[in-house]
GUFIRO-987361 format. One record per atom (N, C-alpha, C, CB): residue in one letter; x, y, z. Coordinates in steps of 0.001 Angstrom, whole numbers, plus 500000, padded with zeros to 6 digits. Each point is the difference from the previous one (the first is absolute). Glycine has a CB too. Example, Ala and Ser with C-alpha at 12.3 -4.5 7.8 and 13.67 -1.06 7.14 Angstrom:
A513190494310507800A499110501190500000A500900501200500000A498108498827501246S501542502223498034S500820501190500060S499230501090500730S501184499372497855
This chain:
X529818474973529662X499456501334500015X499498500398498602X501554500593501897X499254499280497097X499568500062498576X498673499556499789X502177499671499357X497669498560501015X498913499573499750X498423500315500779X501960498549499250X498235502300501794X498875501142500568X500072500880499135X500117499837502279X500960500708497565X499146501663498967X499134498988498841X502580502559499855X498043496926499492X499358499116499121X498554499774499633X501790499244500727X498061499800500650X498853499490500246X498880501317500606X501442497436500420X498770503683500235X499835500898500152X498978500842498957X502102499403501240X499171501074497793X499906500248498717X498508499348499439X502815500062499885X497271498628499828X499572498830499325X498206500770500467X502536497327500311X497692502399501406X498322500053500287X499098501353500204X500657497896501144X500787503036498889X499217501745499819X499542499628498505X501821502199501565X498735497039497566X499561500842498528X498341498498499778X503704501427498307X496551497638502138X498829499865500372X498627500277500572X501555499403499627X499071501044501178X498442500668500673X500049501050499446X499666499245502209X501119501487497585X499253501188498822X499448499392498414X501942501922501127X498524497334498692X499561499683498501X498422499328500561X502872499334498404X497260500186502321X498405499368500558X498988501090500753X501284497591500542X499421503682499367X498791501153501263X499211500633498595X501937501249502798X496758498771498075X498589500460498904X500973501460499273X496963499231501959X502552500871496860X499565501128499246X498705500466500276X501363499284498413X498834502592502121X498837500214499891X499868500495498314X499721500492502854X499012499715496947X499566500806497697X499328500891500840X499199497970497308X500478502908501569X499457500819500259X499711500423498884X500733500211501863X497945500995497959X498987499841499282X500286501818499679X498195497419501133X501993503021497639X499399501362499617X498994500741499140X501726499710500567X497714501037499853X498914501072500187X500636501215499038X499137499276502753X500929501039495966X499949500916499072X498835500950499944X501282498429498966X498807502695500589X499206501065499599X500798501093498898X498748499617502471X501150501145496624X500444500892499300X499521501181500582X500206498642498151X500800502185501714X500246501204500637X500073501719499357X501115497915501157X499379501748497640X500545500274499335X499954500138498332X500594499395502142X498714501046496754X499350501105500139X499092499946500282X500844500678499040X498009498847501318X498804499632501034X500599499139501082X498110500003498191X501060500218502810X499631499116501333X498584499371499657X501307501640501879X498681496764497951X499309498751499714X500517499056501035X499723500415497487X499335498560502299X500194498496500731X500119499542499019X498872499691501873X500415500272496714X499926498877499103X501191500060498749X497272499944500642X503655501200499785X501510500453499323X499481500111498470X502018498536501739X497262501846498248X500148500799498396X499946501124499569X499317498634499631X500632501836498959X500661501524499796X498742500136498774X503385500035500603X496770500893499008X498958500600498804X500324501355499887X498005498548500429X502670501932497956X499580501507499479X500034499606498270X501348501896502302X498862498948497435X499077500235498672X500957498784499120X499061503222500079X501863496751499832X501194498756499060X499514498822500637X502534501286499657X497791498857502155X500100498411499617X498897499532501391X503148499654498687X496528498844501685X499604499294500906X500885499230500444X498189500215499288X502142500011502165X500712498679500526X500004499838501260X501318500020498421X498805498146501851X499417499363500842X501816499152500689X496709499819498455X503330500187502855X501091499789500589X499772498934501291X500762502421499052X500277496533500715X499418499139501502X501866499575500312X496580498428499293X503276501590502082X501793499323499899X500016498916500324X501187501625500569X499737497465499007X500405498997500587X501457499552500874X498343499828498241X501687499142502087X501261499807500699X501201500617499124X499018497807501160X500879502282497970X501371500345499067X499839501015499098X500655497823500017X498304502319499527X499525501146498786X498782500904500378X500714498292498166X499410502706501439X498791500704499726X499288499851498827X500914501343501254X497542498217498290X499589499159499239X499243501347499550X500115497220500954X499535503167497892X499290500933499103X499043499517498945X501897501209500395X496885499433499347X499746499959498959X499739501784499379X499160497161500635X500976503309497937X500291501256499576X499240499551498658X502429500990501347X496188500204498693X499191500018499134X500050501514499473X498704497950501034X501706501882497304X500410501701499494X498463499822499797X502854500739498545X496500500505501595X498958500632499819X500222500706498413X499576500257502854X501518500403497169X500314500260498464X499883499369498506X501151500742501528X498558500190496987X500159499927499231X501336499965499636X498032500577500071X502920499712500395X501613499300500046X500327499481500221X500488500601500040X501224498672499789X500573499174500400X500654500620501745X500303499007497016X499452500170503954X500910500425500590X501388498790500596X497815501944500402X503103498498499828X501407499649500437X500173499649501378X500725501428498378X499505497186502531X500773500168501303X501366500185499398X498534498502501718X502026502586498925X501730499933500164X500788499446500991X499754501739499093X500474496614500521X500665499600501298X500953499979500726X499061499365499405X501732501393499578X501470500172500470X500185501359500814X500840498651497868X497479502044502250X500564501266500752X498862500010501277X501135501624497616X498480496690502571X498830499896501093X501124499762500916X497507498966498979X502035500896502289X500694499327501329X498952499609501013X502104501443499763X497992497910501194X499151500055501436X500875500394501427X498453497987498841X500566502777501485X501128501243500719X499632499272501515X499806502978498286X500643496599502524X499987499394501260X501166500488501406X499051498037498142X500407502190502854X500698500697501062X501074500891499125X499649498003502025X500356503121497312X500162500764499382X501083499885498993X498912500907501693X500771497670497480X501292499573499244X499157499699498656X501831498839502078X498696501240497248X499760500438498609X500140498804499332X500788502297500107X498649496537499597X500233498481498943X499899499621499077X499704499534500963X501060500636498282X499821499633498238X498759499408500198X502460499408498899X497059499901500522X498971499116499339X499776499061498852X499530501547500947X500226497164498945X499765498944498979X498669499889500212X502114498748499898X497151500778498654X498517499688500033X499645498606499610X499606502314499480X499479497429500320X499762498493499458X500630499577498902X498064500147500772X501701498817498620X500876499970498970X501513500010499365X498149500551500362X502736499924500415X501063500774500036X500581498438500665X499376503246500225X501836496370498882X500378498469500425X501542500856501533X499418497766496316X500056501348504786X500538500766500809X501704499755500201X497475500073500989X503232499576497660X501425499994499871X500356501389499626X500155497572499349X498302502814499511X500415501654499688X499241501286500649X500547498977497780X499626500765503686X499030500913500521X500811501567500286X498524497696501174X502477502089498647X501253501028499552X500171500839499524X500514498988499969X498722500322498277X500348500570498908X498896501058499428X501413497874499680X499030502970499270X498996500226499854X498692499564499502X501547500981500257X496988499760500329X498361499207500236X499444501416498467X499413498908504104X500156500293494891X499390500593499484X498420500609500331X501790498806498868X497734502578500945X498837500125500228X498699499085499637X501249501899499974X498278497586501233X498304499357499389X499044501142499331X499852498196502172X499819500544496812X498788501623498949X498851499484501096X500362500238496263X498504500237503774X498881500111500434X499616500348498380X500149500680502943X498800499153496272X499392500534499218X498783500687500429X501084498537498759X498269502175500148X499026500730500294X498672498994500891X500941501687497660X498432498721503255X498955499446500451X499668498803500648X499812501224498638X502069498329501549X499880498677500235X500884499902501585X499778499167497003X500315499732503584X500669500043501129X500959498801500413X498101501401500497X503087498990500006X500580499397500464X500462499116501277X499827501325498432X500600497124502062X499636499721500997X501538499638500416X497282499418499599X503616501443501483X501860499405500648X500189500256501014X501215500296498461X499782499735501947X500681500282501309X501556500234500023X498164498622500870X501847502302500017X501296500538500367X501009499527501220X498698501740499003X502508497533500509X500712499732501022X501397500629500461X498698498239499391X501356502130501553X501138500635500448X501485498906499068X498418501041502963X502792499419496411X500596498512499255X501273499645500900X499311500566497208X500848500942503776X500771499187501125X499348498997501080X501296501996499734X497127497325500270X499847499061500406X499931498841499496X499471501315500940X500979498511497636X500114499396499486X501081499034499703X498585501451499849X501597497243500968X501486499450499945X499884498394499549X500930501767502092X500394498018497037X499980498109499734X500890499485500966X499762499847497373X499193499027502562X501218498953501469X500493498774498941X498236500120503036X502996499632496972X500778499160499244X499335498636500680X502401501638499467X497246498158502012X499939498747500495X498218499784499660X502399500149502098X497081500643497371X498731499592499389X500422500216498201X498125500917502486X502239499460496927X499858500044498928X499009501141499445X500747497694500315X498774503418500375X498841500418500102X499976501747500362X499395497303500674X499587503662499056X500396501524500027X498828499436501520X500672502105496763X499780498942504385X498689500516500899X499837501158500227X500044498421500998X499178501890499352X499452501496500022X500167500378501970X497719499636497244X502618501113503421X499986500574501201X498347500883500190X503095500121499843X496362499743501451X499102500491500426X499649501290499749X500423498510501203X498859502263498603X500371501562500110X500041500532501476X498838500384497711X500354499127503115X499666499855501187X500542498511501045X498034501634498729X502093498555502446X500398498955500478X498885499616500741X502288500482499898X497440498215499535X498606499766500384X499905498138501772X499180501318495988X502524498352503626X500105499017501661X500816500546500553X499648497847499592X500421502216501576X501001500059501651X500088498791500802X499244502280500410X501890497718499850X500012499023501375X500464500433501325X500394498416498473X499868503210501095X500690500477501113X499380501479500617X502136498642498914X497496501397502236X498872501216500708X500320500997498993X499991499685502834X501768500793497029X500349501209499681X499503500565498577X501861499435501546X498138499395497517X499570499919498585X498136500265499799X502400498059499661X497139501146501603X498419500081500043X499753501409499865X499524498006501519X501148502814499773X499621501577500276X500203500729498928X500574499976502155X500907499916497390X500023500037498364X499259500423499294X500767498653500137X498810499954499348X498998500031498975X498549500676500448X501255497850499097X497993501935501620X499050500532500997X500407501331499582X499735498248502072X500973502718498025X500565501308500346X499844500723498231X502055499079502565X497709499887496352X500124500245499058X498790500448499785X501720498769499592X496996501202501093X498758500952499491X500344501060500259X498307498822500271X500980502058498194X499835501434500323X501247500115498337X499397500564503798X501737498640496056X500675499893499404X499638500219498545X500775498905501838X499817502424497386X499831499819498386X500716499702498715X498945501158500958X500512498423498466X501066499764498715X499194500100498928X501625498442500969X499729501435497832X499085500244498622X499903499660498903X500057501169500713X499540498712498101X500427499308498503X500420501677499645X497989497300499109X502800502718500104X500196501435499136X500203499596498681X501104501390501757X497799498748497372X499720499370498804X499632501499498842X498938497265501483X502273502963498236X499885500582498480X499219499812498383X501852500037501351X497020500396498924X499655499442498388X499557501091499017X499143497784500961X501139501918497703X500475500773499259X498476500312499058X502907499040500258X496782502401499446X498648500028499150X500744501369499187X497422498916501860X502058500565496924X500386501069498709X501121500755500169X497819500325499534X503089498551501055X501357500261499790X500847501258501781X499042499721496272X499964499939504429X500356500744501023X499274498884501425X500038502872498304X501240497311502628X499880498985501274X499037500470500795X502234499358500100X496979500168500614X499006500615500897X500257498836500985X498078501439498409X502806499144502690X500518499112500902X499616499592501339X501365500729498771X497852498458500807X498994499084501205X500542499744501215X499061498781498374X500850501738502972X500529499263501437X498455499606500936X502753501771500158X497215497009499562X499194499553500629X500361499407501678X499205499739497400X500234500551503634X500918499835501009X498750499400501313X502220502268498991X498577497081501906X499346498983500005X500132500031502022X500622498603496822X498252500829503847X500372500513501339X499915498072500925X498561503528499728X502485495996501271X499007499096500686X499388500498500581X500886498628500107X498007500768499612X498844500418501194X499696499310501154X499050500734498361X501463497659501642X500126499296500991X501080499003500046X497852500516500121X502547498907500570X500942498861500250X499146499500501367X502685500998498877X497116497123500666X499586498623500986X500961499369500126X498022499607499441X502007499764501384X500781498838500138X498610498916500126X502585501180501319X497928497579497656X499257499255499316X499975498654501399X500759501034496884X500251498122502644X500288498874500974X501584499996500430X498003498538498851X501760499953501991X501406499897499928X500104498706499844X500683501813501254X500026497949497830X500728498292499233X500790499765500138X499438499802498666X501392498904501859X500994499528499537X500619499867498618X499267499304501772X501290501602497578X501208500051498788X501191500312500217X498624500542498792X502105498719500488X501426500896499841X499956501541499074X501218497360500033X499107503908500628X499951500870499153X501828499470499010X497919502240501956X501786498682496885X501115499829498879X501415501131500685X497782499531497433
């Protein structure tokens, strides 16, 4: 009897480790302080240009100014189903994503090119030797309930909340962000992780 549950055991986790993944594909727009398709922002300090990826929200931030201006990263977050996420940016070796993130200068006239990652998706696996980053979005399913899920996630907003600092006073940026669509791409044979 043992050796049925067993074998049992053995071929449920087979055929699930062998059933397609569906992916699926998202559709961004900014919302927030303009409504765009092409997610960028413009007033008198600064220019900036926003695209997401599986893991980060990717920026570029052009001061328009004769000043220096400041990101403050220790007082940014990305705000998602209404939770509030520290934030790490490029650069930032991800053992100290913790600690404190000194402000990036932007100088006068010039522009900067990073991205913002939530640092609770940020984890090391001892059996790789190695940091990985978590999705921001869940982008495979193998299971109807997870499809509808995700599917269910248009319409959905979130945001960078990016503090930056000009002549010594914060002018505190929430750039916020809408899906505008969710596909389902294919379906492959992988093992999800």
């Amino acid at each position: 009897m043992k050796h049925i549950l067993v074998i049992i055991v053995f071929i449920s986790l087979f055929i699930f480790s062998c059933t397609p993944a569906s992916l699926f594909y998202y559709d961004f727009a900014m919302s927030n302080p303009f409504t765009n398709d092409d997610m960028s922002y413009s007033d008198e300090k600064i220019d900036a240009k926003f695209s997401i990826s599986r893991t980060s929200i990717n920026f570029q931030i052009r001061n328009k100014t004769n000043e220096v201006l400041k990101i403050i990263w220790d007082e940014g977050a990305i705000i998602q189903n209404g939770r509030s996420k520290r934030i790490t940016h490029s650069g930032v070796n991800y053992i100290n994503r913790g600690n404190y993130q000194p402000p990036t200068i932007i100088p006068a006239n010039t522009r900067i090119d990073d991205s913002a990652i939530p640092t609770e998706n940020v984890y090391f696996r001892e059996a790789y030797g190695t940091w990985f980053e978590k999705d921001l979005f869940i982008i495979k399913s193998r299971q109807s309930e997870s499809t509808k899920a995700i599917l269910n996630q248009k319409g959905q907003k979130f945001s960078l909340y990016l503090p930056i600092s000009y002549q010594g006073n914060n002018i505190n940026y929430n750039f916020e962000f809408v899906i505008k669509d969710v596909a389902k791409l294919s379906n492959e044979a992988f093992s999800i992780e």
